[in-house]
N, C-alpha and C positions, 0 to 999 in steps of 0.2 A: 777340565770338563770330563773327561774320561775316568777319574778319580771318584769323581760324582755320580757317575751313572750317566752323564747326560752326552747325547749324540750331538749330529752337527744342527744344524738348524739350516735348511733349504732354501740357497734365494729363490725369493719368486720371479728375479728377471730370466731367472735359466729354464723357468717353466718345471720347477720343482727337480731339476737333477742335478746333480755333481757332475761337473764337467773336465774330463781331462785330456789335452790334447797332447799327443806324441806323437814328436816330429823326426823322423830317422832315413837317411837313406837306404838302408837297409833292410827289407820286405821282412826277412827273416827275424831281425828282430823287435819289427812292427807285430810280428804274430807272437814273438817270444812276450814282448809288456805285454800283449792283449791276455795274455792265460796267466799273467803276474795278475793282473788286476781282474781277472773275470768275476769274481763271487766278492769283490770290495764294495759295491754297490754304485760305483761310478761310471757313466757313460765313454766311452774310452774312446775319441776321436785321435784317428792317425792322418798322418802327412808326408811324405816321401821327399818332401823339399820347404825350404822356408816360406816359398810364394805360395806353395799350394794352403801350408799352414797359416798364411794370414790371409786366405780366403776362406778358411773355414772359419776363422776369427771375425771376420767381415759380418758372417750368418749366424754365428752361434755364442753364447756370453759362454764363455768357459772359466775356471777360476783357478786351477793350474794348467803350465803349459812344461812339461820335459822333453827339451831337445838335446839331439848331438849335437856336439861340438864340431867332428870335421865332416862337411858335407860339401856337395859341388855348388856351385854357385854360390853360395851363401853360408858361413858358418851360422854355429846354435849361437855365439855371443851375438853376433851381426843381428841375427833372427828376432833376436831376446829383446836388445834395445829397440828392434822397430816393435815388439809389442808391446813394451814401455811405456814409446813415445803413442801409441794409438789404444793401448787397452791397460792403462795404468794400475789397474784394479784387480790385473791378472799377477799370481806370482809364477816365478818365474825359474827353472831350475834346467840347469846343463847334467848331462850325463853322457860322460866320455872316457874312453879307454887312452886318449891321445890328450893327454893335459897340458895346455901351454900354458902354464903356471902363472907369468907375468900377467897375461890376457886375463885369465880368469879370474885373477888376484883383482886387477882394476876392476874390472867390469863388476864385481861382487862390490868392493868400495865403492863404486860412485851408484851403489844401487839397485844395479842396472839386472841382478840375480838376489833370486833368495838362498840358493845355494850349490855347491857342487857336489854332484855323485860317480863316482867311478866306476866303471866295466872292467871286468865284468862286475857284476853287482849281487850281490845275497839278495835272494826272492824276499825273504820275511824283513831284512832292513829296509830294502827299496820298498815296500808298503806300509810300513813305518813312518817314514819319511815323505812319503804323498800324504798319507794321513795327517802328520802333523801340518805338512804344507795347505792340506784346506780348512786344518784348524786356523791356523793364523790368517789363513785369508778370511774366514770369518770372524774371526777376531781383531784382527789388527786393521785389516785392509778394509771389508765392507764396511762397518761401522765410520768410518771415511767418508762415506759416499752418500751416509745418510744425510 
């Protein structure tokens, strides 16, 4: 698509926006992605824990979600399969400094992520990489659902 000249193309369930949620318990780098992604044209929902992140998922069609991996009550894999199993049509990516290699190795195999990013992260790769991630969700994933 990008080859071509041509952009993403808008669901209409999102009410015309790209949705991205990022879920981290860390404030600071809840503000560090939001000025990664400010001028990408994406609506940038954060979450400070897993629960609060799939209550914003509850109210909002989002179509990527990047979370950490080691968080209190609930890791990003933990997080990722419940939005899996309840928002199938979301992709799905971890982004962590603490890799447990085997965990994320599975969880990537049986599906359960579209892929992994490591912290720290290069600003122009990690927006690369959400970009390409809401290509294939409208490429791979919605077209699914039609």
């Amino acid at each position: 698509m990008v080859r071509q000249g041509r952009s993403l193309e808008l669901m209409e369930e999102s009410g015309g926006e790209l949705n991205l949620l990022v879920v981290d318990d860390d404030p600071a780098v809840l503000s560090a992605l939001r000025r990664v992604f400010a001028d990408e044209g994406y609506r940038v929902l954060t979450a400070e824990s897993g629960a609060a992140g799939l209550k914003l998922l509850a109210k909002t069609t989002v179509q990527v979600v990047l979370a950490d991996q080691r968080m209190p009550e609930m890791t990003g894999i933990e997080f990722l399969h419940r939005v899996k199993a309840l928002h199938p049509h979301t992709v799905r990516i971890v982004l962590s400094g603490y890799a447990e290699l085997e965990t994320v190795v599975q969880a990537v195999n049986e599906g359960g992520l579209y892929k992994f990013l490591p912290k720290p992260w290069n600003d122009d790769q990690l927006r690369a990489q959400i970009h390409d991630a809401f290509l294939y969700q409208q490429a791979v994933v919605s077209p699914k659902l039609r």
